[in-house]
C-alpha positions as CSV (number, residue, x, y, z in Angstrom):
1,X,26.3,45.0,-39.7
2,X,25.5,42.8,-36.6
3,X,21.8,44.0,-35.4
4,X,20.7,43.8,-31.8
5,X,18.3,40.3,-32.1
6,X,14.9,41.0,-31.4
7,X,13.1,38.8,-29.0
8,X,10.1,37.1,-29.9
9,X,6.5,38.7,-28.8
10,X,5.2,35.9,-27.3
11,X,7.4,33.5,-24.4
12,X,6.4,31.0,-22.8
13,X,7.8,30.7,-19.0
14,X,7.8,28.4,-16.2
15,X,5.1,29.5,-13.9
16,X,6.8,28.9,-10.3
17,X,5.6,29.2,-6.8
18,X,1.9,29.3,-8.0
19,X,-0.2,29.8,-4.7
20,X,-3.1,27.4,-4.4
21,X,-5.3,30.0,-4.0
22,X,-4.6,31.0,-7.5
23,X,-4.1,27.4,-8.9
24,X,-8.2,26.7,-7.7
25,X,-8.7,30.4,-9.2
26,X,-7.4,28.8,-12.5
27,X,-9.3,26.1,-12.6
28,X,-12.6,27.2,-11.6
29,X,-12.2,30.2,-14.1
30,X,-11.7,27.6,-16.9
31,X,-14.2,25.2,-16.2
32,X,-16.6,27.8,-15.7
33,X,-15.8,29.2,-19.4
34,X,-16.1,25.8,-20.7
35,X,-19.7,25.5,-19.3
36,X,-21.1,28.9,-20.6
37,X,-19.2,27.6,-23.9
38,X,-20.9,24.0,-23.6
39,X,-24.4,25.7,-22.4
40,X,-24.1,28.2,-25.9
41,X,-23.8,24.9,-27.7
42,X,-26.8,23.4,-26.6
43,X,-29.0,26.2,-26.4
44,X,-28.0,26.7,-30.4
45,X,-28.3,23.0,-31.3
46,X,-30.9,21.8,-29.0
47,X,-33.1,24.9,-29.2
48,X,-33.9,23.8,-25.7
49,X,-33.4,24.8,-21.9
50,X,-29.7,23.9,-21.8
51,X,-29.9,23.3,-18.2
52,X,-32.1,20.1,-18.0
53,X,-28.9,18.5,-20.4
54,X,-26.5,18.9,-17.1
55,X,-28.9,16.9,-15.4
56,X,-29.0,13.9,-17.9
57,X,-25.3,14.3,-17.6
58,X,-25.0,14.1,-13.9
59,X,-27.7,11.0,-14.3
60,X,-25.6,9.2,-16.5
61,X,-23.7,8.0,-13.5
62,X,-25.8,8.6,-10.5
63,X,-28.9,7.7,-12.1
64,X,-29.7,4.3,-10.2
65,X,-27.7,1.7,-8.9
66,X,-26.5,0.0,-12.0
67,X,-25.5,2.8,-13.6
68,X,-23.2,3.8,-10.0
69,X,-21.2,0.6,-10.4
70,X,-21.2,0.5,-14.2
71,X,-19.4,3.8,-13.2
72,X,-17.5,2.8,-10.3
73,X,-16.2,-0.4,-12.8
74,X,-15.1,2.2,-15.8
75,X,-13.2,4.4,-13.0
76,X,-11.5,1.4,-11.5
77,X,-10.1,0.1,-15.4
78,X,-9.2,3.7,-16.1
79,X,-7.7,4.5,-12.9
80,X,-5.8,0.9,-12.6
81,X,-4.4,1.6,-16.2
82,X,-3.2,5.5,-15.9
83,X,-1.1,4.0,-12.5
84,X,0.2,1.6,-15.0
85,X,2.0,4.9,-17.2
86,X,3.0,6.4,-14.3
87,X,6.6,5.1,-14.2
88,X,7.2,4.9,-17.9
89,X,5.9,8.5,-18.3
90,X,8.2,9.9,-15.5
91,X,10.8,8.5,-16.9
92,X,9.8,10.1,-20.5
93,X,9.3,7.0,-22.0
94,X,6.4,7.8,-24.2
95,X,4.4,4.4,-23.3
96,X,1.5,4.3,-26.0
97,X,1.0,0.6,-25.9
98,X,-1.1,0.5,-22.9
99,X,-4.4,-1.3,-24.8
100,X,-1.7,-4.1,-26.2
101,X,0.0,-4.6,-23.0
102,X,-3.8,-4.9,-21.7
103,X,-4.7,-7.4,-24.4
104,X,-2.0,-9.7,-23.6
105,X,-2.6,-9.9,-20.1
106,X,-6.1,-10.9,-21.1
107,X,-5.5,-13.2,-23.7
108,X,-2.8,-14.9,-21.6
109,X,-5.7,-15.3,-18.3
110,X,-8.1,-16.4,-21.2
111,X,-5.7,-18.9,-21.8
112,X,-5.3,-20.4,-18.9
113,X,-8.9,-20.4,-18.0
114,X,-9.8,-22.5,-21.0
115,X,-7.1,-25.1,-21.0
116,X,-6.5,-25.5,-17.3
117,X,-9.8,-25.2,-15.5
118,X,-9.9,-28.7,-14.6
119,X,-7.7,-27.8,-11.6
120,X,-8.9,-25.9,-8.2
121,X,-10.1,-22.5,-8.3
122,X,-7.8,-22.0,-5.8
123,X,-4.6,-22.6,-8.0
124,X,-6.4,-21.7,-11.4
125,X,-7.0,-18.4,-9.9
126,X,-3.2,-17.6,-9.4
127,X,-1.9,-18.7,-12.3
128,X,-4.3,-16.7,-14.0
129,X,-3.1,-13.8,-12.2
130,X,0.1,-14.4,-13.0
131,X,-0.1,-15.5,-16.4
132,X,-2.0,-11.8,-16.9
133,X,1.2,-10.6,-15.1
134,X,3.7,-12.0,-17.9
135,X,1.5,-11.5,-20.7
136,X,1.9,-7.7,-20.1
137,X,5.3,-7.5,-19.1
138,X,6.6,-9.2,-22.0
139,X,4.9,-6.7,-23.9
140,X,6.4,-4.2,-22.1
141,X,9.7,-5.6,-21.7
142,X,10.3,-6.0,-25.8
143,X,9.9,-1.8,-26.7
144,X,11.9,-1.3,-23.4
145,X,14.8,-3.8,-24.2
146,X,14.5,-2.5,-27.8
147,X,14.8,1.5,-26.7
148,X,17.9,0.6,-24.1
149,X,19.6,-1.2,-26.7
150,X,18.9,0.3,-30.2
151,X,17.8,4.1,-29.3
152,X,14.1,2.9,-31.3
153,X,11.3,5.1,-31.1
154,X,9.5,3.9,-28.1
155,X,5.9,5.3,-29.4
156,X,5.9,3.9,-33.1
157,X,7.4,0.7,-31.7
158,X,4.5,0.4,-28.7
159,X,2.0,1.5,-30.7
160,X,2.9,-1.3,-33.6
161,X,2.8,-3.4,-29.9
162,X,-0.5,-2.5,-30.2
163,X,-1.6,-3.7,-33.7
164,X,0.2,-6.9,-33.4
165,X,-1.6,-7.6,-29.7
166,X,-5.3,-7.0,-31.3
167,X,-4.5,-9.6,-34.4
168,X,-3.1,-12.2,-31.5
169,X,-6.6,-11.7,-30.0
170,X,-8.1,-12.0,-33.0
171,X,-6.7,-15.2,-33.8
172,X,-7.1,-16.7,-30.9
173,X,-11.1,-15.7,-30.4
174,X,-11.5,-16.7,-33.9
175,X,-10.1,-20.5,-33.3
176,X,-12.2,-20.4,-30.2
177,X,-15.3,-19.6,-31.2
178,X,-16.1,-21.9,-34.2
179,X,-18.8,-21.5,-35.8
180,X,-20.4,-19.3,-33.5
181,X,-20.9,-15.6,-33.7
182,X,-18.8,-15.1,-30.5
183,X,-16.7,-16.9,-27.9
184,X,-19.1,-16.1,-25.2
185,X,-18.7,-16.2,-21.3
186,X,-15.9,-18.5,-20.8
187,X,-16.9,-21.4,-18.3
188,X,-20.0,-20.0,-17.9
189,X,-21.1,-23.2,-16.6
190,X,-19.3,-23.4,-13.3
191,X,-17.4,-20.2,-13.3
192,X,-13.7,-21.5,-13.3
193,X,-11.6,-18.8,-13.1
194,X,-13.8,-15.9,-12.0
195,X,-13.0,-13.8,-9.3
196,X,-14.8,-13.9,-6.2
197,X,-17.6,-11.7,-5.7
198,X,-18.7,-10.2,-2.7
199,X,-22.3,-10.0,-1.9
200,X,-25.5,-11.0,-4.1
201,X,-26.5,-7.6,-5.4
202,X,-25.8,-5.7,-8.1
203,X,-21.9,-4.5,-7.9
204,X,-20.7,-7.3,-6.4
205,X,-17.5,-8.0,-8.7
206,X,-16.8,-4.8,-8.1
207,X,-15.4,-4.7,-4.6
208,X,-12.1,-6.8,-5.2
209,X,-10.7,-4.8,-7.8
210,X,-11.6,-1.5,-6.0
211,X,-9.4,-3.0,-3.3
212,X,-6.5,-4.1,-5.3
213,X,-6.5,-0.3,-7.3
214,X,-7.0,1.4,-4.3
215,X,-3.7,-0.2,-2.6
216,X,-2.7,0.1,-6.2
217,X,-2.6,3.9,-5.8
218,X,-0.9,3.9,-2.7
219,X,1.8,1.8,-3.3
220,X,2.6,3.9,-6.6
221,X,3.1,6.3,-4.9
222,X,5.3,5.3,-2.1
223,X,7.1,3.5,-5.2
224,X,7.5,6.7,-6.9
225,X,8.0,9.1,-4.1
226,X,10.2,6.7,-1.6
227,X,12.6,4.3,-2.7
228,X,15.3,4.1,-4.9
229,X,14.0,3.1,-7.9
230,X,11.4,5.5,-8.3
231,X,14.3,8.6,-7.5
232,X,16.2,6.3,-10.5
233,X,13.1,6.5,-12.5
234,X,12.5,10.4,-12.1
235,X,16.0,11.5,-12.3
236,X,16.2,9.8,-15.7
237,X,13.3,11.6,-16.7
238,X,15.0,14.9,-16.0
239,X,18.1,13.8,-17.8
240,X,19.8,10.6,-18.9
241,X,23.3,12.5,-18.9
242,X,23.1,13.3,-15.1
243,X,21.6,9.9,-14.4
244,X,24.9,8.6,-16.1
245,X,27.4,11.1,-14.2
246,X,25.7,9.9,-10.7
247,X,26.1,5.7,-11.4
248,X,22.4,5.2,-12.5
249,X,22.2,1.8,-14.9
250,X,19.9,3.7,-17.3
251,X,20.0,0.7,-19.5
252,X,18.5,-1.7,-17.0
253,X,15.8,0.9,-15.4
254,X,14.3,1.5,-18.7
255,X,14.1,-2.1,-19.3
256,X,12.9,-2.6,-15.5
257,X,10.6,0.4,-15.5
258,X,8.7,-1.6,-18.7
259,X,8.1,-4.8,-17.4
260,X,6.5,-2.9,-14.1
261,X,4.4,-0.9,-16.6
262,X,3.5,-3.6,-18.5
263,X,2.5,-6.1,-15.6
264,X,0.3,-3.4,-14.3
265,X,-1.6,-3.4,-17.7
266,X,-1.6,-7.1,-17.8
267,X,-3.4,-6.9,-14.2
268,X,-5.8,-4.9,-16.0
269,X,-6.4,-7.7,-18.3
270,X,-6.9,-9.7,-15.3
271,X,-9.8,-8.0,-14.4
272,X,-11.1,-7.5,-18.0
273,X,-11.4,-11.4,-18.4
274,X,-11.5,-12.9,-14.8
275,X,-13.0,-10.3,-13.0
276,X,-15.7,-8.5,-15.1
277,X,-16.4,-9.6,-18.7
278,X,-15.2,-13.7,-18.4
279,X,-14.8,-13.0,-22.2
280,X,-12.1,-11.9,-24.6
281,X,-12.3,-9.9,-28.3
282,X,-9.6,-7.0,-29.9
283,X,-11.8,-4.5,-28.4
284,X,-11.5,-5.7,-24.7
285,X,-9.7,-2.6,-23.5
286,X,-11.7,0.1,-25.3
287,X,-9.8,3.0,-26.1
288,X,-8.4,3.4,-22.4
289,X,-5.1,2.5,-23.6
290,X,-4.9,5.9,-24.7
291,X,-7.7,7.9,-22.6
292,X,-5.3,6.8,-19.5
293,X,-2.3,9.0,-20.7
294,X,-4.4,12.0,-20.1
295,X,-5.4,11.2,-16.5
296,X,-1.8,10.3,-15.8
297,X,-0.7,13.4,-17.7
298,X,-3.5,16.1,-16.1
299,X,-2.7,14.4,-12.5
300,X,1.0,15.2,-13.1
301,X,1.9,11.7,-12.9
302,X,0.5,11.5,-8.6
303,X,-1.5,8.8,-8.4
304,X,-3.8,10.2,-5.8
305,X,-4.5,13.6,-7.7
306,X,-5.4,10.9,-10.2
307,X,-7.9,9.6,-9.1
308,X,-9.6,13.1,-9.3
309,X,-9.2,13.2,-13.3
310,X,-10.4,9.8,-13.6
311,X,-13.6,9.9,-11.8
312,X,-13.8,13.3,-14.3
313,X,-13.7,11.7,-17.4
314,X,-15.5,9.0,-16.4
315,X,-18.4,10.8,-15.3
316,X,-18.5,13.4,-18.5
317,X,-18.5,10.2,-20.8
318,X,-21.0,8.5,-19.0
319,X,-23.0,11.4,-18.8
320,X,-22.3,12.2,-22.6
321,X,-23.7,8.7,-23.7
322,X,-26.7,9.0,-21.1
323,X,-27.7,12.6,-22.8
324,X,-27.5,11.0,-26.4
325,X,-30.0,8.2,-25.2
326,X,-32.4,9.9,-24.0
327,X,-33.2,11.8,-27.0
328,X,-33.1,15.5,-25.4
329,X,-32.9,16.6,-28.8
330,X,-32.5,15.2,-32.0
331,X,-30.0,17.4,-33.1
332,X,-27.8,16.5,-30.2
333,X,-26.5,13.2,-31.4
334,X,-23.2,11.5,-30.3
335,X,-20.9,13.9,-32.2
336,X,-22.6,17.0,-29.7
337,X,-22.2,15.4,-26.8
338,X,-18.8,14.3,-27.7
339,X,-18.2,18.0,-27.9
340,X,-19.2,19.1,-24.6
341,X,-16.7,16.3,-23.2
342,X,-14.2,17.9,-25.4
343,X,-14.3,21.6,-24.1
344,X,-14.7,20.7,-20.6
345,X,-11.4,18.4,-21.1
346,X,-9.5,21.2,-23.0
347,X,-10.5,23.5,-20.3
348,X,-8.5,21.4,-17.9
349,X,-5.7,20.9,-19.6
350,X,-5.1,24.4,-20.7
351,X,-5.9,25.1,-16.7
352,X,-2.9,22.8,-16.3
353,X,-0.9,24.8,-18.6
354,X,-1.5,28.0,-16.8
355,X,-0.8,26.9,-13.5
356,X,2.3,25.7,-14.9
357,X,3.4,28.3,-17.4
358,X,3.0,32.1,-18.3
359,X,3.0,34.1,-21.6
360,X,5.4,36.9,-21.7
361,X,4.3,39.5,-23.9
362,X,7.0,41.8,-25.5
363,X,5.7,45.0,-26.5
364,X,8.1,46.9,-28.7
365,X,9.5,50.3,-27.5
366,X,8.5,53.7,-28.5
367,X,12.5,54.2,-29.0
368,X,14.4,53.1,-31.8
369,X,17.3,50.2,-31.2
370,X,20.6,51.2,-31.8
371,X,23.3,48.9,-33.6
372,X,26.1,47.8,-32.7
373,X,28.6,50.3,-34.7
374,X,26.6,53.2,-34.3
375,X,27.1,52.7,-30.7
376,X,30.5,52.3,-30.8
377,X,31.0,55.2,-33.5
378,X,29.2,57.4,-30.8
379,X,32.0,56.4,-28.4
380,X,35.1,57.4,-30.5
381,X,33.0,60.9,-31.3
């Protein structure tokens, strides 16, 4: 007896021709939930006047000056590493070795700055920068090469990329430092290697890397939206059997693609060691590496809408760690303010997913569903 199939009660649809009317609609609705569900929290936690807790967590970044650039700096690392993914993630290469591709391009500028600062800034300064440059694109040339060639996994084989960066590191800082406790501020006597600074006050490293992200962004996009290559790297991601039918080199973009991503990271690295820290250790790059994947992701892979997301997450963190130390409440340690972060960030995402998609409900019908032969006995009747 062949049965009419029932259709699930839940679909999930694409959601097209939102109007931006209703995509702000969508978004303010779901960050407004997640701030009566974050201001529940810490009225039941705290005990206390939840309200005061928003302003520690606007403070956190905009408290003072040093705080402003200390969040200008994290924006500017997290931004510069979510344009990085871009290309690998529109072509649905599933790029999780961000924080090793990072690490190389800082151990390699480390390297250089140690054994070769006996020549001019000048030149010491450029093969730096393009020492960071190779560090990370080998490292993102090898899973690339490895996925065009063998079919691997690209995310166990970047994130193994990873693991095999941070013991590199390791070494390395290990030799270097000696007996010490750490490496320390490499050539902190004369500063070979650092990037210039401009100004005397407090920011003044920042302004160079805000430059070189900011054209960053806009030559990502033009990259992605303009030429050739990026219309190679976006019809791939749609589908590697129509890339194939119109004469794309698959092969060779993946591979290309890679190296781009990784070089990107290793400029990241760059600014880690040369720019900011003038230091190395495994934990150079934070957890970034990862934290990057969902700017790039909630920005829909644009690097301008990107920038948005980053200053976002930025600013909840800081604002996060600035509410746990000033002791609000004891009860609202680390893990509570963690928490917050972590609705307001699920509220944008699933605002994403609702501007993007629709649940179809399918209520079943008062009337009873025929089969197949009792329709067809009705007909010989």
């Amino acid at each position: 007896m062949n049965k009419i199939k029932k259709e699930p009660f839940i679909r999930i649809t694409k959601n097209n021709n939102v109007s931006l009317n209703k995509r702000i609609l969508i978004r303010v609705i779901a960050i407004g939930i997640a701030l009566i569900i974050s201001t529940i929290f810490i009225v039941v936690v705290s005990g206390k006047n939840p309200f005061p807790a928003f302003g520690y967590l606007f403070s956190g970044s905009f408290g003072n000056t040093n705080k402003f650039f200390g969040f200008l700096k994290e924006v500017i690392l997290l931004l510069g590493i979510s344009i990085a993914l871009v290309p690998a993630y529109k072509m649905k290469f599933w790029n999780v070795g961000a924080q090793g591709q990072i690490l190389m391009g800082a151990l390699m500028s480390a390297i250089v700055m140690i054994y070769c600062s006996s020549l001019p800034n000048w030149l010491l300064l450029i093969m730096i920068f393009l020492a960071s440059l190779v560090g990370g694109a080998l490292w993102g040339f090898l899973p690339g090469f490895f996925k065009a060639k063998f079919h691997t996994n690209e995310t166990l084989f970047t994130l193994m990329m990873n693991y095999i960066a941070i013991q590199l590191v390791s070494f390395a800082t290990e030799n270097w430092r000696g007996p010490k406790a750490s490496i320390g501020i490499i050539n902190v006597v004369n500063g070979e290697g650092w990037l210039p600074t401009i100004g005397s006050s407090i920011g003044k490293d920042i302004f160079i890397p805000l430059l070189v992200i900011g054209l960053l962004v806009v030559v990502m996009y033009f990259y992605m939206k303009k030429t050739k290559q990026g219309y190679e790297i976006t019809v791939i991601g749609e589908s590697r059997n129509t890339a194939k039918y119109v004469g794309i080199k698959y092969k060779w973009v993946i591979v290309r693609t890679l190296i781009i991503s990784g070089a990107l990271c290793g400029l990241i690295g760059f600014f880690y060691v040369a720019g900011f820290d003038h230091t190395i250790s495994a934990a150079t790059s934070g957890s970034y590496g990862f934290t990057a994947i969902i700017v790039a992701w909630l920005g829909n892979f644009n690097p301008i809408l990107m920038i948005v997301y980053a200053i976002l997450i930025v600013f909840l963190n800081k604002g996060a760690i600035n509410l746990k130390n000033v002791a609000y409440s004891p009860n609202l340690n680390e893990y509570s303010c963690e928490f917050i972060v972590l609705v307001i960030i699920i509220a944008i995402m699933l605002s994403k997913f609702f501007i993007e998609y629709r649940l179809v409900f399918n209520f079943p019908k008062k009337h009873k569903l025929k089969t197949d032969e009792e329709i067809t006995s009705k007909e010989v009747k």
